[in-house]
Jmol script that loads the backbone (N, CA, C; Angstrom):
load data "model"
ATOM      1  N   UNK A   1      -2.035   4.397 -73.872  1.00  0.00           N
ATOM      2  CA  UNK A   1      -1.539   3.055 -73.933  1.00  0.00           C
ATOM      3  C   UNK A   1      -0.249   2.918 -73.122  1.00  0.00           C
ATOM      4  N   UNK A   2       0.372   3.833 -73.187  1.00  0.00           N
ATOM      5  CA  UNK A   2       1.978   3.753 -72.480  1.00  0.00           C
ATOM      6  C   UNK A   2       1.499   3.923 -70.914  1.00  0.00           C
ATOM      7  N   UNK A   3       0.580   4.244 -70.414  1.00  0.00           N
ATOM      8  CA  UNK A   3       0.469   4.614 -68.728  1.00  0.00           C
ATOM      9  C   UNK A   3       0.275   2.616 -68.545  1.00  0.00           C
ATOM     10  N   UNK A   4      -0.731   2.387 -69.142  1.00  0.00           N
ATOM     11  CA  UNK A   4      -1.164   1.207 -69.010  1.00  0.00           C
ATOM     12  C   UNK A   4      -0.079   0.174 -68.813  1.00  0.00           C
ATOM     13  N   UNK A   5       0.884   0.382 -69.759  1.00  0.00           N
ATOM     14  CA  UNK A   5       2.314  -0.321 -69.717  1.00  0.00           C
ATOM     15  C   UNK A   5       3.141   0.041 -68.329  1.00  0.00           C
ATOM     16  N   UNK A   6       2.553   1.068 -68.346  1.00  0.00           N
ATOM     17  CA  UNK A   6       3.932   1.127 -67.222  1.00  0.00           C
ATOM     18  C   UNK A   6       3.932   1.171 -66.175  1.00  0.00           C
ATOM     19  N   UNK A   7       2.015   1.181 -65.595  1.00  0.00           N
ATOM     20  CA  UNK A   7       1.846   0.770 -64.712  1.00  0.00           C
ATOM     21  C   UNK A   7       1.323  -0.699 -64.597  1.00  0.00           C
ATOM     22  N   UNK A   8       1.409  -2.044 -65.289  1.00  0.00           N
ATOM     23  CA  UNK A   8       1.461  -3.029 -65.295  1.00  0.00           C
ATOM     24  C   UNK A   8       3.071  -3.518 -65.331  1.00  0.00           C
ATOM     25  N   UNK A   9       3.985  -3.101 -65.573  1.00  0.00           N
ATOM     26  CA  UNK A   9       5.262  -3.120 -65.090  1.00  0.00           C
ATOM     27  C   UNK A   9       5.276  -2.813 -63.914  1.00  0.00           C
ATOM     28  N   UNK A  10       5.001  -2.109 -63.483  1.00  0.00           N
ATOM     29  CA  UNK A  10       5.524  -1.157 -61.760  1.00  0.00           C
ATOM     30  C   UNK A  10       4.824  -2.266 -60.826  1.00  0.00           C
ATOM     31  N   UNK A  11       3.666  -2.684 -61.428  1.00  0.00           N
ATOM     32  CA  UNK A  11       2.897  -3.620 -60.618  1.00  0.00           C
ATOM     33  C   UNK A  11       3.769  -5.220 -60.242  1.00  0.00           C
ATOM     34  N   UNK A  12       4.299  -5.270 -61.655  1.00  0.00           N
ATOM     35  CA  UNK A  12       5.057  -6.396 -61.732  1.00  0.00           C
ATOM     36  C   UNK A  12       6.222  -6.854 -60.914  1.00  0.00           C
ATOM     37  N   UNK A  13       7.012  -5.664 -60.819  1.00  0.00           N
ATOM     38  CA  UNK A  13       8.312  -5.781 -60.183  1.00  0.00           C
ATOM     39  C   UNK A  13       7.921  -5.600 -58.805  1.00  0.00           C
ATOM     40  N   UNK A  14       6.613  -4.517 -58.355  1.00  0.00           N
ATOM     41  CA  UNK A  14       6.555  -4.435 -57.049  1.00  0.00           C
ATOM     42  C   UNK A  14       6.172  -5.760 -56.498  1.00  0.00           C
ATOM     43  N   UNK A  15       5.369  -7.113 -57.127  1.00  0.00           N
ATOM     44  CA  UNK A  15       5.307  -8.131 -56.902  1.00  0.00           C
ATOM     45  C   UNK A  15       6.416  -9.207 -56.869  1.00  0.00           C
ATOM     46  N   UNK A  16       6.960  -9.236 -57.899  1.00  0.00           N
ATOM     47  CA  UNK A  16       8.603  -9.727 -57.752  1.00  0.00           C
ATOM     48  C   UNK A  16       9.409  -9.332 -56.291  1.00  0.00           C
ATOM     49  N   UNK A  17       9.613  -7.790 -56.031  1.00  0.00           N
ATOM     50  CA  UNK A  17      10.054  -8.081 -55.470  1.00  0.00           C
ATOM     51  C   UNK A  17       9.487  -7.959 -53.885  1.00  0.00           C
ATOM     52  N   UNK A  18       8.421  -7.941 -53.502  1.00  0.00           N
ATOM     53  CA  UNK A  18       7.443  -8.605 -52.451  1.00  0.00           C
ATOM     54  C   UNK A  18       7.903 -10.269 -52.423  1.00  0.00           C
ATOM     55  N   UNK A  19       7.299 -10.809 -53.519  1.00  0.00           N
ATOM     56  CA  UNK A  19       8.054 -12.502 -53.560  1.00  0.00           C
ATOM     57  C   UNK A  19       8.957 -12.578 -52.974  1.00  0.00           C
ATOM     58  N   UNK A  20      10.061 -11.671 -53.492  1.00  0.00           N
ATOM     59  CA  UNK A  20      11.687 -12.620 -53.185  1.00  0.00           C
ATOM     60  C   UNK A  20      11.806 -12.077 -51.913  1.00  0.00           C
ATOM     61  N   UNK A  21      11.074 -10.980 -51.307  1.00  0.00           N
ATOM     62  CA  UNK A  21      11.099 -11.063 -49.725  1.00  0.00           C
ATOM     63  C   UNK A  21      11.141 -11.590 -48.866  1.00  0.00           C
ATOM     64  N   UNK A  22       9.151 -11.975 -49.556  1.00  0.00           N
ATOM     65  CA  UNK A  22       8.642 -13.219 -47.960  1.00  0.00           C
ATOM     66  C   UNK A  22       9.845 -14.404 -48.930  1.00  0.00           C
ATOM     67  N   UNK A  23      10.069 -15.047 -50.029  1.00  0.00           N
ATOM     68  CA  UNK A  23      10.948 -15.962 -49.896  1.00  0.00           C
ATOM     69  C   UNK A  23      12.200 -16.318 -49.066  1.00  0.00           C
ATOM     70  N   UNK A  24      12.824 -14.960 -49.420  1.00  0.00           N
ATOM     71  CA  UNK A  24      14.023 -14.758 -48.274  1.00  0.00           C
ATOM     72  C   UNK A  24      14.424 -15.063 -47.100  1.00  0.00           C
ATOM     73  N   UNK A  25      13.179 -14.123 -46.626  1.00  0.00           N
ATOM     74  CA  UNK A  25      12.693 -14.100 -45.087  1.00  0.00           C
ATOM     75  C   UNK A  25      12.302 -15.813 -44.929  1.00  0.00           C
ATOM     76  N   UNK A  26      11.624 -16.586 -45.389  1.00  0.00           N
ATOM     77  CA  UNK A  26      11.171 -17.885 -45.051  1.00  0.00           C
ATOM     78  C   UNK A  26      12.289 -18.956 -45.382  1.00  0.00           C
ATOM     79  N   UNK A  27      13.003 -18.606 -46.230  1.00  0.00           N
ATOM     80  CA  UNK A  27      14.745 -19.325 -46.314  1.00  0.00           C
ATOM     81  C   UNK A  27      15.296 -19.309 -45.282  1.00  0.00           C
ATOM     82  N   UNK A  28      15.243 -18.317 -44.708  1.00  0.00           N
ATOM     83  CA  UNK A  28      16.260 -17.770 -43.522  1.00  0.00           C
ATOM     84  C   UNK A  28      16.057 -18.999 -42.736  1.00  0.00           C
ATOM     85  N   UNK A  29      14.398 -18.257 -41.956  1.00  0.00           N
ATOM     86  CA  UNK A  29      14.402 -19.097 -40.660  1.00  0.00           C
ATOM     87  C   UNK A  29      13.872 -20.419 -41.078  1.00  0.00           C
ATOM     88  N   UNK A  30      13.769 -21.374 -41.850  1.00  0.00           N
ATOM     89  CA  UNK A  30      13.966 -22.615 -42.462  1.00  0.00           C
ATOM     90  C   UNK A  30      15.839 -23.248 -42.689  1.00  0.00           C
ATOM     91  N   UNK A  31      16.390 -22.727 -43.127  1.00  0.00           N
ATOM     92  CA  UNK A  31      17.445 -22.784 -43.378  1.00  0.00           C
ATOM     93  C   UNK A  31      18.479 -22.729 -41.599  1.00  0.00           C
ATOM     94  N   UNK A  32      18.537 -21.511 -41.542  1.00  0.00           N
ATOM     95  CA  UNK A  32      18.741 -20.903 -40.118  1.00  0.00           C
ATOM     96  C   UNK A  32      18.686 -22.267 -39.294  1.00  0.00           C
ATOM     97  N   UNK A  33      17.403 -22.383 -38.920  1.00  0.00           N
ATOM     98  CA  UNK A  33      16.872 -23.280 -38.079  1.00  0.00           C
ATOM     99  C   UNK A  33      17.580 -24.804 -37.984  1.00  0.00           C
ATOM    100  N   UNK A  34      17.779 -25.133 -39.333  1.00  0.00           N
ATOM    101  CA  UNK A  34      17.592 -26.711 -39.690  1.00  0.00           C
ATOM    102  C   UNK A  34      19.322 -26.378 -39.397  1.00  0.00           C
ATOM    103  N   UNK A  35      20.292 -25.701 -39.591  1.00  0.00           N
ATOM    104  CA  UNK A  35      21.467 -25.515 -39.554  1.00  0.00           C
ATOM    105  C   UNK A  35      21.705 -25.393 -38.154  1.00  0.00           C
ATOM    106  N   UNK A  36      21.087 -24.955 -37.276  1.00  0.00           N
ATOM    107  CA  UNK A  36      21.380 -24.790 -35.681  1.00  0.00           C
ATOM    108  C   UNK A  36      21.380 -25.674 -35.409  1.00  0.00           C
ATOM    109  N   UNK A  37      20.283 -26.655 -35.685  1.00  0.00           N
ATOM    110  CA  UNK A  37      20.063 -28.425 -35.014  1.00  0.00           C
ATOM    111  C   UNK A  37      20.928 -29.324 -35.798  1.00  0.00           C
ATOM    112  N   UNK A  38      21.805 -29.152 -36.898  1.00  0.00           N
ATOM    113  CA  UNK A  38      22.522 -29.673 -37.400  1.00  0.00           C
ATOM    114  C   UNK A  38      23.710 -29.515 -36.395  1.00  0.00           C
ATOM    115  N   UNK A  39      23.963 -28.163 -36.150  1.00  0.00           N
ATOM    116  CA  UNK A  39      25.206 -27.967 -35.491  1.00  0.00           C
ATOM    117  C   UNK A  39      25.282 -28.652 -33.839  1.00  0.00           C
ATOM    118  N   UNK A  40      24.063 -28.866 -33.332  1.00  0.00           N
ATOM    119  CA  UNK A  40      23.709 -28.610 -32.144  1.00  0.00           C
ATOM    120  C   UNK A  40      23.987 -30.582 -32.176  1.00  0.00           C
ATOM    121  N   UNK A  41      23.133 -31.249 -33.140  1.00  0.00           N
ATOM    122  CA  UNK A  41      23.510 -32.620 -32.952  1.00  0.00           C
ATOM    123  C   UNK A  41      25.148 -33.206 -33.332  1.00  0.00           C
ATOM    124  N   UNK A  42      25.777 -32.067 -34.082  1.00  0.00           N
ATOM    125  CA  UNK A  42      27.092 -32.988 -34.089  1.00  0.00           C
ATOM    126  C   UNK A  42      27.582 -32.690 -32.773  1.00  0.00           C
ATOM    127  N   UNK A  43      27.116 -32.064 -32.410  1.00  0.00           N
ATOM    128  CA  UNK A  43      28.373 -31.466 -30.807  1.00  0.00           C
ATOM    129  C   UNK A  43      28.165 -32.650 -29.872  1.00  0.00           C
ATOM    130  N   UNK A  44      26.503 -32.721 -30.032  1.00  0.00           N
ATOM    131  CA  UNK A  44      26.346 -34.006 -29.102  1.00  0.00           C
ATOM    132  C   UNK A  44      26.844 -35.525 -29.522  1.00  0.00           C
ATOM    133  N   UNK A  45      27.020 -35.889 -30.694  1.00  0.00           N
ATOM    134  CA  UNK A  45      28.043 -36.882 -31.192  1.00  0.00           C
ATOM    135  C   UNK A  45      29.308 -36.581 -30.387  1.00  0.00           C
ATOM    136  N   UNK A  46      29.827 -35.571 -30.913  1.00  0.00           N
ATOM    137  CA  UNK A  46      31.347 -35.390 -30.491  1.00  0.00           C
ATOM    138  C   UNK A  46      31.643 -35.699 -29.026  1.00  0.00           C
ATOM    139  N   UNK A  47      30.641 -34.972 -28.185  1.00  0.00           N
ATOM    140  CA  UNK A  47      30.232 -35.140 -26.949  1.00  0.00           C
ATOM    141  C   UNK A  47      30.365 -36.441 -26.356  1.00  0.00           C
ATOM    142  N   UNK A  48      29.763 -37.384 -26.943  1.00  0.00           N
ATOM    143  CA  UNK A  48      29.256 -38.502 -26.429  1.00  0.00           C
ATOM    144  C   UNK A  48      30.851 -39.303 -26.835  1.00  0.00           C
ATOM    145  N   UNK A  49      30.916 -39.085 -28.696  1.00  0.00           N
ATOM    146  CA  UNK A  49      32.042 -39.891 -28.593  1.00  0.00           C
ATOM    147  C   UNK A  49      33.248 -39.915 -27.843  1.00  0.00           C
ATOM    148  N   UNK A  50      33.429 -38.292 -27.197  1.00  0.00           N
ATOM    149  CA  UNK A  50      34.903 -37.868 -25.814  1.00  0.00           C
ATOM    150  C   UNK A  50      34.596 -38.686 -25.393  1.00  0.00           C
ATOM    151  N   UNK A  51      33.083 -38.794 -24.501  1.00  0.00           N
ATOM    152  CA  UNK A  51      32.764 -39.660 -23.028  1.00  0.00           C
ATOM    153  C   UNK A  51      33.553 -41.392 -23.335  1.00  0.00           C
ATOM    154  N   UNK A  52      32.651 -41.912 -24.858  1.00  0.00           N
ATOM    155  CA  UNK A  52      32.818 -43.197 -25.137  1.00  0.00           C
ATOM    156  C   UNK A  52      34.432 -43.428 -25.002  1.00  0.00           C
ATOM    157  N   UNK A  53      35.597 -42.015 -25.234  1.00  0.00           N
ATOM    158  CA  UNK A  53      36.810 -42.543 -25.519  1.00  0.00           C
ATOM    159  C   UNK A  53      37.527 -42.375 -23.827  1.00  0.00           C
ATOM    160  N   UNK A  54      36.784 -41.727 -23.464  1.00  0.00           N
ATOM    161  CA  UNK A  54      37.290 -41.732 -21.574  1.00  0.00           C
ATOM    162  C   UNK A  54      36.863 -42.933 -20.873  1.00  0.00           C
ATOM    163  N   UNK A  55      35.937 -43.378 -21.444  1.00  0.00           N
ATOM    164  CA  UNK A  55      35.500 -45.016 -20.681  1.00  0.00           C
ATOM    165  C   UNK A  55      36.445 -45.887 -21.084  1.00  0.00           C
ATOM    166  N   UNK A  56      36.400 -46.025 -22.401  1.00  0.00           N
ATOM    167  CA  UNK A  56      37.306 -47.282 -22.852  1.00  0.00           C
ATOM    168  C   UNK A  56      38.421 -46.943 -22.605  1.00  0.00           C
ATOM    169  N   UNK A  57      38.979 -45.938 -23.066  1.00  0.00           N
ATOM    170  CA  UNK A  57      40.627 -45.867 -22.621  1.00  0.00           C
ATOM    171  C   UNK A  57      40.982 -44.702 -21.919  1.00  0.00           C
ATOM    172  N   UNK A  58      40.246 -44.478 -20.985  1.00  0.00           N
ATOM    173  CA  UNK A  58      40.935 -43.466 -19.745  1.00  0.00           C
ATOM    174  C   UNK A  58      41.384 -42.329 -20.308  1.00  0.00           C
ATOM    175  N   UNK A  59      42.117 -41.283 -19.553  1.00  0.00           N
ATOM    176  CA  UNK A  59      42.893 -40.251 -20.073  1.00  0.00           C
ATOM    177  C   UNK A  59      43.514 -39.982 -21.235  1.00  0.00           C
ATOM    178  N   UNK A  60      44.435 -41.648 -21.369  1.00  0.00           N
ATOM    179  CA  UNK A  60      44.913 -41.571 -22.915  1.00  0.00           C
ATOM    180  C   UNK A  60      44.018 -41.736 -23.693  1.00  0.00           C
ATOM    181  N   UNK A  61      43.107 -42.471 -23.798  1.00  0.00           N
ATOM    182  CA  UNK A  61      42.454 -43.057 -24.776  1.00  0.00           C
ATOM    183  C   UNK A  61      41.646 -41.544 -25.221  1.00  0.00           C
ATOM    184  N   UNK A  62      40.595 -40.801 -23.974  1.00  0.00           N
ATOM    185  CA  UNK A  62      40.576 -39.082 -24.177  1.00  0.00           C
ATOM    186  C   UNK A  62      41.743 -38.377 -25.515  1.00  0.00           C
ATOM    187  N   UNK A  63      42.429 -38.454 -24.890  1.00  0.00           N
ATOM    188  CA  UNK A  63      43.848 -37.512 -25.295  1.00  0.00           C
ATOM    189  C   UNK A  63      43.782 -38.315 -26.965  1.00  0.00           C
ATOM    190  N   UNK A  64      44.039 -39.545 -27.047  1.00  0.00           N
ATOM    191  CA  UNK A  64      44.059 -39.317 -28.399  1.00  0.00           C
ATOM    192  C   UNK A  64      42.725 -39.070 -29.518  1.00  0.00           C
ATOM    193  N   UNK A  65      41.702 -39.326 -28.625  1.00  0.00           N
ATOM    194  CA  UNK A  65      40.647 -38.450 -30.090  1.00  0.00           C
ATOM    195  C   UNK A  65      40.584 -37.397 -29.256  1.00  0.00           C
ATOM    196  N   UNK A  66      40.744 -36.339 -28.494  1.00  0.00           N
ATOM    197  CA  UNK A  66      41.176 -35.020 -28.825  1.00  0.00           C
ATOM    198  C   UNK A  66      41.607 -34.563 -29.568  1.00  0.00           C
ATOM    199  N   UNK A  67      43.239 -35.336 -29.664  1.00  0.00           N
ATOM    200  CA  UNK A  67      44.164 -35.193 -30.974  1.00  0.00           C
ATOM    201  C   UNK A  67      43.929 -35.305 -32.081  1.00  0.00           C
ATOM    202  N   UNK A  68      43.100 -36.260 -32.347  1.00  0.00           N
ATOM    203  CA  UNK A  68      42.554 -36.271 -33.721  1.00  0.00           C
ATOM    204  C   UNK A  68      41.589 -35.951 -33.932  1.00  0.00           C
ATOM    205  N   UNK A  69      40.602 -35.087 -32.831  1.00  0.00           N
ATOM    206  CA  UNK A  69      39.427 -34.416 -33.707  1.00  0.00           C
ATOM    207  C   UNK A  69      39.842 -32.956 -33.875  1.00  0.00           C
ATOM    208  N   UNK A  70      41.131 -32.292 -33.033  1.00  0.00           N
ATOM    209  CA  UNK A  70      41.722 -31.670 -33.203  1.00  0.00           C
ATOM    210  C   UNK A  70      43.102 -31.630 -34.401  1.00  0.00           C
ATOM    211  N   UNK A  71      42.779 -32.357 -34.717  1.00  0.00           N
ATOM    212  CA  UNK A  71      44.136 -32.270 -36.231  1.00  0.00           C
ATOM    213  C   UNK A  71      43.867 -31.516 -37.032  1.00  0.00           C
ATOM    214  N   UNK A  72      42.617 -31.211 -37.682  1.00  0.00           N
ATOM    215  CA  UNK A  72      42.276 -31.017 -38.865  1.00  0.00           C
ATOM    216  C   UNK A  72      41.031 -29.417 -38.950  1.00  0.00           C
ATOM    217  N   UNK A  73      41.537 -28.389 -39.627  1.00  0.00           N
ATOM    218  CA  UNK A  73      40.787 -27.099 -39.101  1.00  0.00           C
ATOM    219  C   UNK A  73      41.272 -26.218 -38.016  1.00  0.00           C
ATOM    220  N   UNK A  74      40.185 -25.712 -38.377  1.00  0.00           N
ATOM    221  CA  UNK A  74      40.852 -23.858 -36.665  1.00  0.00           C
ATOM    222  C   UNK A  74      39.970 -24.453 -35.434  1.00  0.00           C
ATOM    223  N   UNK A  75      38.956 -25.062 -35.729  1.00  0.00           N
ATOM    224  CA  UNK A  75      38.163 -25.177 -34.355  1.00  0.00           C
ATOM    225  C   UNK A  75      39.228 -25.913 -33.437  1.00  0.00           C
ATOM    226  N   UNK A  76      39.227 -25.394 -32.029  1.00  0.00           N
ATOM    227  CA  UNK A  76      40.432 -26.235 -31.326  1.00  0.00           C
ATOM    228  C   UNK A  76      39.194 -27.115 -29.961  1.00  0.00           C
ATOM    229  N   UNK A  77      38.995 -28.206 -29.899  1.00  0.00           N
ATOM    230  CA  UNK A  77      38.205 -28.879 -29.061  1.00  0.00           C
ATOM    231  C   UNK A  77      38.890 -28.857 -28.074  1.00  0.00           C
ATOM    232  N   UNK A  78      37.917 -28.646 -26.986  1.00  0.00           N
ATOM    233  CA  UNK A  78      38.342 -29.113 -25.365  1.00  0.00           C
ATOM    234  C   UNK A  78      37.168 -29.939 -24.442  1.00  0.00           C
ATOM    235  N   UNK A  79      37.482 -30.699 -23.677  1.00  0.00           N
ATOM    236  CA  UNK A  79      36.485 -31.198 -22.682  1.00  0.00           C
ATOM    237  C   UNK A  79      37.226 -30.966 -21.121  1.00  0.00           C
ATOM    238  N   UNK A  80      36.900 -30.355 -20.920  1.00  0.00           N
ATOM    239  CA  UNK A  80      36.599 -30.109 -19.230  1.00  0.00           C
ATOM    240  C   UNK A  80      35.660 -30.497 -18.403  1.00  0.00           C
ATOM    241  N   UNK A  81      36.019 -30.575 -16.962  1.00  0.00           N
ATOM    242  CA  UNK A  81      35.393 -31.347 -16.041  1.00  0.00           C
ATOM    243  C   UNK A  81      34.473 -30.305 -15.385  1.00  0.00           C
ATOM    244  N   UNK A  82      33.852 -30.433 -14.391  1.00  0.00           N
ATOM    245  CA  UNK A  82      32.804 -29.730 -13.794  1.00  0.00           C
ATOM    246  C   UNK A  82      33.571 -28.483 -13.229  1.00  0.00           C
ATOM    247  N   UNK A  83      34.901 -28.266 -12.951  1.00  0.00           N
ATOM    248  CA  UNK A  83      35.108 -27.285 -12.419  1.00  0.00           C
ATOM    249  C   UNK A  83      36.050 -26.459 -13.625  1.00  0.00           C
ATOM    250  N   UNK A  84      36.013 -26.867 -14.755  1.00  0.00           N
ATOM    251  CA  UNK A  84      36.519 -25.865 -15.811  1.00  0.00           C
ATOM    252  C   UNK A  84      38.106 -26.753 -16.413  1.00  0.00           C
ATOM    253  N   UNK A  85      38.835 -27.743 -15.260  1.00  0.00           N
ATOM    254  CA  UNK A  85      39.652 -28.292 -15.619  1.00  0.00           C
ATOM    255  C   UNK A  85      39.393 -29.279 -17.005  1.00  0.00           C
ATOM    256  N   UNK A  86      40.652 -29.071 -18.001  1.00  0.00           N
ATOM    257  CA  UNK A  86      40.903 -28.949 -19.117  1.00  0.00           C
ATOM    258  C   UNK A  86      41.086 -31.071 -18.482  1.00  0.00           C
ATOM    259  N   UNK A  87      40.492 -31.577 -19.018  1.00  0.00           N
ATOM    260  CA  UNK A  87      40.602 -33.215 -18.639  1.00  0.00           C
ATOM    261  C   UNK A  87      41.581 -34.244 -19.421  1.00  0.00           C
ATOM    262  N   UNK A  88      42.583 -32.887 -20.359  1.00  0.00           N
ATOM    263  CA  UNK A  88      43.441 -33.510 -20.862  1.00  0.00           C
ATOM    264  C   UNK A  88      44.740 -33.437 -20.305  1.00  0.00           C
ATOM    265  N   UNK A  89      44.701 -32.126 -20.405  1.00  0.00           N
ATOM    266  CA  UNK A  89      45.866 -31.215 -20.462  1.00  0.00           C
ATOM    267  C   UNK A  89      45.983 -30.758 -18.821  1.00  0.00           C
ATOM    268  N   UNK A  90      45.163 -30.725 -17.987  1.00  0.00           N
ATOM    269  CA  UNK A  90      44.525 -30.450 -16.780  1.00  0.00           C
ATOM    270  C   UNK A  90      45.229 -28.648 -16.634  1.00  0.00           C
ATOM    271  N   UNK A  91      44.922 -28.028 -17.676  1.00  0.00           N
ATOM    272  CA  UNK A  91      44.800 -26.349 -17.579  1.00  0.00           C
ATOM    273  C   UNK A  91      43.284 -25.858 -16.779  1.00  0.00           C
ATOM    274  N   UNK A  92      43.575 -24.850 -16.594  1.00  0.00           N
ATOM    275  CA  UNK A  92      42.173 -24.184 -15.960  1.00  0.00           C
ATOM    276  C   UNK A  92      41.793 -23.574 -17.237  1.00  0.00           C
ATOM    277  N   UNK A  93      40.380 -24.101 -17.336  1.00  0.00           N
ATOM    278  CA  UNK A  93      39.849 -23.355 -18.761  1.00  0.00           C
ATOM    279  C   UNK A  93      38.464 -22.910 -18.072  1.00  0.00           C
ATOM    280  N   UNK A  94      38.260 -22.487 -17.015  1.00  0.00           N
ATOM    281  CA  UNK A  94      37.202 -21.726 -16.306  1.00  0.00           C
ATOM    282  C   UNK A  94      36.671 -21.170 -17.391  1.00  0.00           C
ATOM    283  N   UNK A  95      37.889 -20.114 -17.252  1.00  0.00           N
ATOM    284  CA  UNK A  95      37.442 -18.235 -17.818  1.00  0.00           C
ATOM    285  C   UNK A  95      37.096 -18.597 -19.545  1.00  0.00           C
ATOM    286  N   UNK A  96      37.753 -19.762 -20.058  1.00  0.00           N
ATOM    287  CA  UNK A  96      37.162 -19.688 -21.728  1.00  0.00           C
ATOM    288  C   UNK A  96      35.530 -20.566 -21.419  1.00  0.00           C
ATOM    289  N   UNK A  97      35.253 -21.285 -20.532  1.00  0.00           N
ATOM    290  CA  UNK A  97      33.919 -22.196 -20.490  1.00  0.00           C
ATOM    291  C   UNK A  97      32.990 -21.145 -20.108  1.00  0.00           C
ATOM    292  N   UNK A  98      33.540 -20.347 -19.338  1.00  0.00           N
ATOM    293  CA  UNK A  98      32.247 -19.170 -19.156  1.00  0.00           C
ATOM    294  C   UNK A  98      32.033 -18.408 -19.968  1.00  0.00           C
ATOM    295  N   UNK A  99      32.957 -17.759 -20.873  1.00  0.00           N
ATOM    296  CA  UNK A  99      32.809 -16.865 -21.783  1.00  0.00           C
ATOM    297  C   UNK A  99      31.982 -17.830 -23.161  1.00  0.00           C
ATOM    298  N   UNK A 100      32.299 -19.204 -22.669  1.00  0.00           N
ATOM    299  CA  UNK A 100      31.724 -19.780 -24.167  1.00  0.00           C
ATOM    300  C   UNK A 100      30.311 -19.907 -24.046  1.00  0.00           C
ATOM    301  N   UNK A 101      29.543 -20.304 -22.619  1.00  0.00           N
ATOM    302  CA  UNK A 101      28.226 -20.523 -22.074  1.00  0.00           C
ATOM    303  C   UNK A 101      27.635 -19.091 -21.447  1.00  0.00           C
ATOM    304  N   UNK A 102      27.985 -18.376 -21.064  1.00  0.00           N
ATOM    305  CA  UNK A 102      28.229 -17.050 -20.804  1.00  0.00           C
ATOM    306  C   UNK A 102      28.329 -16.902 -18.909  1.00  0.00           C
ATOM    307  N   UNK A 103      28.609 -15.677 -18.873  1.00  0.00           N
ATOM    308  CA  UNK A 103      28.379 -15.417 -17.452  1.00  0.00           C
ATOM    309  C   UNK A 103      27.121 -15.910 -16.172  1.00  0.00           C
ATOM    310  N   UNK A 104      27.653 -16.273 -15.289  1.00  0.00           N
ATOM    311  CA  UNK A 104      26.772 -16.698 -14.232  1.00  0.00           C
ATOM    312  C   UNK A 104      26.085 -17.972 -14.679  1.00  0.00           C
ATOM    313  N   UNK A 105      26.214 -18.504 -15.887  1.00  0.00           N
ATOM    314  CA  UNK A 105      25.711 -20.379 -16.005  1.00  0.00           C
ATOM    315  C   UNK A 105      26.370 -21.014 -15.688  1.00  0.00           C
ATOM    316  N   UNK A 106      25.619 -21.850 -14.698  1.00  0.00           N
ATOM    317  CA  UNK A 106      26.582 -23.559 -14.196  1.00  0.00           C
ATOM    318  C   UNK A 106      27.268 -24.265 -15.190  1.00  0.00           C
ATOM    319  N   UNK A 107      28.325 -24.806 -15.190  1.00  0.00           N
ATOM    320  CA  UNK A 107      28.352 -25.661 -15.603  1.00  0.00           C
ATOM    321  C   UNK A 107      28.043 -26.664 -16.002  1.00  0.00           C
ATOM    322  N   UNK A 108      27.515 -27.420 -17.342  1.00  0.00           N
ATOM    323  CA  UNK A 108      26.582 -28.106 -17.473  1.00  0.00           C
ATOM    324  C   UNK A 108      27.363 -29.752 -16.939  1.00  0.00           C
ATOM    325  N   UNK A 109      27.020 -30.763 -16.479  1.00  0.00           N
ATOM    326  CA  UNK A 109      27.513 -31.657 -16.267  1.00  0.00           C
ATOM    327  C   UNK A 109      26.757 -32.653 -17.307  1.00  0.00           C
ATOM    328  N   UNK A 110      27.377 -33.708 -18.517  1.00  0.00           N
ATOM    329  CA  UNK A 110      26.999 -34.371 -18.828  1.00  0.00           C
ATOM    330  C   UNK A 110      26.812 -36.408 -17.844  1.00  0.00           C
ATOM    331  N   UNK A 111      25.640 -36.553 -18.264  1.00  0.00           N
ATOM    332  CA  UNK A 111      25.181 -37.640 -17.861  1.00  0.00           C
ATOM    333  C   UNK A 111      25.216 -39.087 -18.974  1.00  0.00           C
ATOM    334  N   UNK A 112      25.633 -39.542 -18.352  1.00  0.00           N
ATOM    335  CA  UNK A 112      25.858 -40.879 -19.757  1.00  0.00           C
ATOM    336  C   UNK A 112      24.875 -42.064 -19.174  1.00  0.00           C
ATOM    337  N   UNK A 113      24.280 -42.734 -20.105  1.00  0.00           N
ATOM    338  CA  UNK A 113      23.447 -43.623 -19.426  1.00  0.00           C
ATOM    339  C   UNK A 113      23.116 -44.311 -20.283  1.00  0.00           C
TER     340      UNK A 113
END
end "model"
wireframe off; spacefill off
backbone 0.3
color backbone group
């Protein structure tokens, strides 16, 4: 009687924890996933809203929602122009735009339309 027990236990947990595997594993890249395109669409908000604040108010108008999307947190925002210039501050931020997109990628140029 006791084998019977205890191999209907062993069976049990080896199923448990099979479950919480594939669960895991299918959290991940569900989770994972839906969090990349989360991240990926605010950038393009943020994105768009720089552009919207360089149309309406030029450099300054730029400069101050920089400032204020930069107030708050560690992330430090920048927008640069096609050749790496910092479009606020007009620093060369080449060497951080490549390291952020990586080596040997163009520069992406956004299009507003």
């Amino acid at each position: 009687m006791k084998s019977i027990s205890i191999k209907v236990t062993i069976w049990s947990v080896a199923a448990l924890v099979v479950s919480l595997a594939v669960f895991l594993s299918i959290g991940d890249r569900v989770i994972g996933k839906s969090a990349g395109e989360n991240l990926n669409q605010v950038n393009q908000m943020l994105l768009h809203q720089a552009i919207n604040a360089l149309h309406d108010g030029g450099s300054e108008g730029l400069e101050r929602y920089m400032r204020e999307l930069n107030r708050y947190g560690t992330t430090r925002y920048h927008m640069s122009d096609a050749r790496g210039r910092d479009m606020v501050t007009g620093d060369d931020d080449s060497k951080m735009v490549r390291a952020t997109i990586g080596n040997g990628k163009p520069f992406i140029e956004s299009t507003t339309g």
